[in-house]
Structures are given as structure tokens and as C-alpha cells.
N, C-alpha and C positions, 0 to 999 in steps of 0.2 A: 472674616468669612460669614455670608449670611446663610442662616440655618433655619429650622423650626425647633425648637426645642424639645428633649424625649424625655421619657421619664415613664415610672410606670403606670398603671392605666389605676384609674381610682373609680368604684363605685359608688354610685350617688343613693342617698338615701330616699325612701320611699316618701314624697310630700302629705304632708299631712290633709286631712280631708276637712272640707269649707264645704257649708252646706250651697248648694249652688253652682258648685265649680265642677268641674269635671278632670282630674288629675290623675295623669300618667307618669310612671316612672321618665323623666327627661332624660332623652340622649344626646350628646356632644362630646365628641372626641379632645381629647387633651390634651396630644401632641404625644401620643407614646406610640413605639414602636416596638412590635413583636412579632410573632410568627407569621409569614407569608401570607396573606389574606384573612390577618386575625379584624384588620378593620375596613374591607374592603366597601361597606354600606356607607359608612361617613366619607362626605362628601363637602363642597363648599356651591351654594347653589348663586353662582351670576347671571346678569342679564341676558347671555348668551348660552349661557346653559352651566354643568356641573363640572369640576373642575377637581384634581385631586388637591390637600390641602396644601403640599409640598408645593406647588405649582404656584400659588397666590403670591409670597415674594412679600417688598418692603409696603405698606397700605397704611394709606390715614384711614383713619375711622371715622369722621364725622365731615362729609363734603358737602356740598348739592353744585350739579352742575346746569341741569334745568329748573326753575324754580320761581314764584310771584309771589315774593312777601308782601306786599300792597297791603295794610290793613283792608280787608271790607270796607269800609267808604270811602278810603282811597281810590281803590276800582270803579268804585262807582260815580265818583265826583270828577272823570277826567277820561276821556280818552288816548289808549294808546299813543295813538299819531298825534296826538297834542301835547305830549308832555315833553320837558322840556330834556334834550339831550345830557350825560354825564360825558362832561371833558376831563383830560387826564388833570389840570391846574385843579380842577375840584377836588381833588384826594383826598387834603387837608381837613378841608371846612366839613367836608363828609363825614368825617374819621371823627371828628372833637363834635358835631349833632349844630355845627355854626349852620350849615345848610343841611334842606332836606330834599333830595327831587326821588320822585314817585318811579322814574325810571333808572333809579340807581337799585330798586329794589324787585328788580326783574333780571333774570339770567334765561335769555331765549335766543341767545345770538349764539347757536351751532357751531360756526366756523371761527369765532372766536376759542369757542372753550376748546375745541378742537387743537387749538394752537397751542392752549395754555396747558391741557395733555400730553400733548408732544413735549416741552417743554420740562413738567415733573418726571413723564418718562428718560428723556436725556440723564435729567439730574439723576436717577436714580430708582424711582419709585415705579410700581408696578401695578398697585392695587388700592382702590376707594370704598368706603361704602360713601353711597347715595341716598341720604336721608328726609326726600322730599315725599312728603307723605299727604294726606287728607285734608283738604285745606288752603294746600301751596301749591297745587295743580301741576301734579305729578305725570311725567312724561315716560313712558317706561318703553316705549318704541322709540323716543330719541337718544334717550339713556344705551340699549341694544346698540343705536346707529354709532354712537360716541366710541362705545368698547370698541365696536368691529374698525371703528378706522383709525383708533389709535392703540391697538392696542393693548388696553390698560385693562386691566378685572375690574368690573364694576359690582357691587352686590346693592342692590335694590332694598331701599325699607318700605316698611307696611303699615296701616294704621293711621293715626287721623294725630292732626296737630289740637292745639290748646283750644276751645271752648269756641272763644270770637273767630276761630278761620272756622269753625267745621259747618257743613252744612244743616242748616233747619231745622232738616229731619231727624238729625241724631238725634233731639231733643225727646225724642218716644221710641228710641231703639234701647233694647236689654242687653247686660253685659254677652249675656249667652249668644246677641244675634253679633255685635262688635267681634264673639272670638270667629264665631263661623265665617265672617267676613277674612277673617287676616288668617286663618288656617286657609283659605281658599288663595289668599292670596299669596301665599305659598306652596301652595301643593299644584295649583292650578294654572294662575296668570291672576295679574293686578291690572285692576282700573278699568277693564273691559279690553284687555290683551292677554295673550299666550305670556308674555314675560313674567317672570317668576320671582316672587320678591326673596332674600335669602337673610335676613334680618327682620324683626318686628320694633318699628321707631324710626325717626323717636317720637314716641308717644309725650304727647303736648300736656302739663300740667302746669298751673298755676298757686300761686299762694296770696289768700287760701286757696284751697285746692276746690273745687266745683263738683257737682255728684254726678253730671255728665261726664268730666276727665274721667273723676273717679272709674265709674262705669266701662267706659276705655282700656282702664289700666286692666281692670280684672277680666274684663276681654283678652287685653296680652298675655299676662298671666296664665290664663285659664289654652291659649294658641299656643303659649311655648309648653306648656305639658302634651300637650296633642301630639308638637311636631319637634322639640327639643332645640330648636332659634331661640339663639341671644334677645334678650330684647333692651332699647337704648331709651332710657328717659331724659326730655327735658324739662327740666323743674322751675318752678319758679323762683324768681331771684331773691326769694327769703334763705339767709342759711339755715333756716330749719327744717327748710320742705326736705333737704335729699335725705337729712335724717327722717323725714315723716313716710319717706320712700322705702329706706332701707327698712324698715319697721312695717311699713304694709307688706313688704316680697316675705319677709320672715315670719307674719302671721297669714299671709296667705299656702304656705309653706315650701316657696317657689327656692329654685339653688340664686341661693346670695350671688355667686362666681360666674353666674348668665346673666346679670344685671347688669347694667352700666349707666354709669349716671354724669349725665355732659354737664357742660358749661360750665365749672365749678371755678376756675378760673376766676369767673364774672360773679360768682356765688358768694367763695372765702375769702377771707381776707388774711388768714394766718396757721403756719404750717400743723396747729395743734387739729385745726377744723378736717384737715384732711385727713391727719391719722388717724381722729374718732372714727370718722366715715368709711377709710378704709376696713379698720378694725373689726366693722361690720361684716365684712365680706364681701360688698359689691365689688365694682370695675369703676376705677374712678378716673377719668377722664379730663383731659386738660386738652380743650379744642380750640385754643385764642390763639393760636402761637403766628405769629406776625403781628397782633396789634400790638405797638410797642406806649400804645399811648396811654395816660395814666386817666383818661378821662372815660367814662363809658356812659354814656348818653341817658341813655336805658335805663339803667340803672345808678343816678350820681351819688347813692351812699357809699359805694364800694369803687376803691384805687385797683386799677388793674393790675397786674404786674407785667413786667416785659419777660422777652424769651429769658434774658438772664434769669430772672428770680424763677419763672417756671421750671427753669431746671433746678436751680435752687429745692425746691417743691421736693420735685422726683427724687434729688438723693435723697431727702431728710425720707421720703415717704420705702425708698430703696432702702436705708439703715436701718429703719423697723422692719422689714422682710416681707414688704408689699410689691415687689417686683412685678409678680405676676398677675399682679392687680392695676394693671395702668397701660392706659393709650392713648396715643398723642393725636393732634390735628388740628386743621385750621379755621372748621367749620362755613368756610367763605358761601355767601348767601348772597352779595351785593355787588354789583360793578367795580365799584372803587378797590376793591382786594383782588382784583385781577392787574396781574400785569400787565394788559392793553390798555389799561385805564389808570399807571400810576399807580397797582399794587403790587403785593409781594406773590401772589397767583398760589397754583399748589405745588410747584416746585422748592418752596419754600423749606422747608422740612428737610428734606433730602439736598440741595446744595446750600443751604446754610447752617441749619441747626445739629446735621450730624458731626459736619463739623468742629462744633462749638464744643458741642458734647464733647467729641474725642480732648479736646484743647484743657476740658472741665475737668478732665480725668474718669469719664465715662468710659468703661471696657466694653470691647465689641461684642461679648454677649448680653451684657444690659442693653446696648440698642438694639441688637437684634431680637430681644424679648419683647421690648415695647415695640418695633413696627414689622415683627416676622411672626414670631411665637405665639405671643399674647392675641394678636389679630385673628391667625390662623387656626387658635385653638376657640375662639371666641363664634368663629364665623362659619364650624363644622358641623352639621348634624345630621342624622338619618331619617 
């Protein structure tokens, strides 16, 4: 049976004060339930509007459904209608970095993803965040369009990706102007729309880490005490950054358990790295699941794991009593991970992997922790 999880309501301690920052006691609901309208203000804010948190259902956390990875000179060395089409035979050579086409790195085909929606919805799934942020030319009127016709809860991120996507300008903006930006972006509409972002990330970080990300980060930081949104880092592919991560949230004096920190998958390479990090207190995130390939392009010092070993992960990371510190996804960003095109799409999750899990000997409140509970408590605020 899928559920949200209850339990009782836990106060958050007052963050410590940073010369600079502006910090307010954070609010986000935790999944408890008590008196008739004891939590009637927390909410879940999606692209179509608010939502109560019960209502949200099985959700990856880390998607993009519109989205232009193109590095900058990519964009600029090649026109659209010139590049050369992704066929499904490409999968392969896509997947292992043998080929590279510029139009595998673009998701703007509507009525594609629209299929691939219906598709996780059959399987199962109900609800995504949309992580397409500052940078990767964020669509947040087709995002709307997507929910309304298929269904599906979408929550919108906020805030700017790594260094090389963002624009120019950043380059003489102040953390303080970065938070005003992504508070507005959630209180008001993103991008130059009414749509409402209900996450902050993920905020783009590299190793080493840059004084512009920097500058970013404590923009979020400084957004989630405002408006009490999760917010989702991506770090760079050193494993020492999400430690260098968890270690700034904790001296900026932000809640460790609103943190989340992707791609670690592509990060660690062994079950010890993730219990330290957990240990921390963040949300640790394992958003690969369908690459089954040992190769990662991106990054060739680190062997991926496949879905098996990522579950693998999770128990070891579940027998330490980090349960509630973990969410899954597929982060697909490319053509070739759709299933029109020879991938595994977002259905992936929900008609394969929950099954596996059950096979693993996963019990049906541990997965309903990691894609009901954990989501829905992550994704609440007032």
C-alpha cells in the first residue's frame, strides 16, 4: 500500500547567524499527522499550482523534461536544423561517449515526452521534479502544458546551473541579488512567467568549486530560510565536493535534512563514501538508475554501478538507519534515455526497479519511503 509516512512533527532549530545572510526559522512539513487543520499551511507547490502533500503519490526526484545541455559553444557552432538527427541504433555509442551529436542533448520535442509520461504514469508513477534551471533554458509554460495533459505533478526548480551554462551577467551579481531572484521564483513565477517554482536546484557546482557557484549557493541557502524549499545540489564529480557541501549547509547553519545532493552514483565509488555523507545529515540521492553501463564518459575515473548495486547502496545505506535520507531517479537529460529513442524513459523506476526491489527483499514501506514519504516530506513547505 502506498502511503506518506507519519510520525510526529519535530522542531527545527533556530540557524545560526552568517554575517550577510538573512535566516529565518525554515518550515517544511515532515510527514506527521495530527489534529484537523494542525497543518493546513504546508503545501506542495507544482507547476499548476498547490497541491495537498498526500496527493503527490510515487515521484522521482531528479528529471528534466524540457531542457538544452548544449555546452555554450556548442550552441553556438551549429544550428538547430543543422544538426544531425539521434536514431534509436545510436543508444549504444551514445551511452559509452563513442559518439557525440549535439541534438541528443536537447529535449524539446512536447509530444514525445508527453508519451513518455503517459507511459511512467501507466507504470505507476505520479509525480517528478523538473530540475531544469539557469543555464539549460528553462521552460516553465511547457512544463504547466506537460502536467495539464498528462497528468503527472511536476514541481519546478529554481536557480542557475554550474559556472559555464549561466549567463554573463552573473558574473557581478551578489549572493543577496541570486536569493531575491529564486525567493521570487517561488513566491511569484519563474523565468518571466506566473509558474511557480516549488524546489531551489539544482544549483550547479563544480570542483573546484568557483566564487560565482559559490555565490549561488548562498543565494539558496540564504531562499530556503526565507521560504523553507528543499533545495538540490549538483556537485562536482570530485568525491570530496558533496563533503565540501555538506560542510558549507552546516556552517552556513541551513537544516542538513532540506539538502540533497545528486549524482553521487557518478561521484562514489564505494558503500563507505555514502554512509560518511549520509552521516552528515543531507539527502543523498542516487539519480543514474537505468544506466546499466560501467562506463561514464564524463567522468572515466569512476566505474558506475548498475540498478543491482545501487540497490545494493540503499540497503547498506537503510541498515545504518538512513532511510529517510534517500531518493531515487533517473535524471534523464538526453534523447537516447527516452524510450522513443532506445532508452529506458521515466517509466523506468516504477515497472522495473520496484520490482526488483520487492525480488531484493525490499518491504513495501521502504519503497514507499523512498518514492512517497521521503519526496513528499522533502517537497512541503509554507
Amino acid at each position: 500500500m502506498i502511503y506518506v509516512r507519519q510520525g510526529r512533527r519535530q522542531g527545527r532549530p533556530q540557524p545560526s547567524r552568517k554575517k550577510g545572510a538573512r535566516h529565518r526559522r525554515t518550515s517544511g512539513w515532515n510527514g506527521a499527522v495530527g489534529e484537523p487543520g494542525q497543518y493546513a499551511a504546508w503545501r506542495i507547490q507544482t507547476v499548476t499550482g498547490l497541491i495537498e502533500p498526500g496527493e503527490l503519490g510515487p515521484t522521482l526526484m531528479h528529471e528534466h523534461l524540457l531542457i538544452d545541455i548544449r555546452p555554450p559553444p556548442m550552441r553556438m557552432a551549429m544550428a538547430v536544423e543543422d544538426e544531425e538527427p539521434v536514431q534509436a541504433c545510436d543508444c549504444f555509442k551514445l551511452t559509452w561517449g563513442q559518439k557525440s551529436l549535439a541534438s541528443n542533448r536537447r529535449l524539446d520535442q512536447p509530444d514525445i515526452i508527453l508519451a513518455e509520461l503517459s507511459e511512467m504514469h501507466a507504470a505507476g508513477g505520479r509525480a517528478l521534479v523538473e530540475l531544469t534551471v539557469g543555464g539549460l533554458r528553462p521552460d516553465p509554460n511547457g512544463l504547466a502544458a506537460l502536467s495539464q495533459k498528462s497528468g503527472v505533478h511536476v514541481v519546478m526548480g529554481c536557480g542557475h546551473y554550474v559556472e559555464a551554462y549561466q549567463d554573463e551577467a552573473n558574473a557581478n551579481r551578489s549572493a543577496d541579488d541570486f536569493a531575491r531572484e529564486m525567493i521570487e521564483q517561488l513566491t511569484v513565477g519563474a523565468w518571466g512567467t506566473e509558474v511557480k517554482a516549488g524546489i531551489i536546484g539544482e544549483i550547479g557546482c563544480q570542483a573546484p568549486w568557483t566564487p560565482q557557484e559559490r555565490r549561488v549557493m548562498q543565494g539558496a541557502l540564504t531562499a530556503q530560510a526565507e521560504t523553507g524549499a528543499a533545495v538540490n545540489a549538483h556537485p562536482g564529480r570530485s568525491p570530496d565536493q558533496p563533503f565540501e557541501l555538506a560542510a558549507y549547509v552546516r556552517e552556513f547553519g541551513a537544516p542538513a535534512d532540506r539538502f540533497i545532493i545528486s549524482h553521487l552514483d557518478r561521484t562514489f565509488s564505494d558503500l563507505d563514501q555514502y554512509l560518511r555523507l549520509a552521516d552528515t545529515g543531507v539527502v543523498i540521492e542516487l539519480d543514474l538508475f537505468g544506466l546499466e553501463v560501467t562506463n561514464y564518459y564524463l567522468n572515466p575515473d569512476i566505474d558506475l554501478p548498475n540498478d543491482g548495486a545501487r540497490l545494493k547502496l540503499i540497503r547498506g545505506m537503510i541498515e545504518r538507519g538512513h532511510l529517510e535520507r534517500i531518493v531515487i531517479s533517473h535524471d534523464i537529460c538526453t534523447r537516447n534515455r527516452l524510450c522513443h529513442y532506445g532508452g529506458h524513459g521515466y517509466q523506468h523506476i516504477f515497472a522495473n526497479i520496484v520490482p526488483l526491489m520487492l525480488r531484493r527483499g525490499f518491504d513495501q514501506a521502504e519503497i514507499d519511503a523512498l518514492l512517497v514519504g521521503n519526496p513528499a516530506r522533502l517537497l512541503t513547505f509554507r
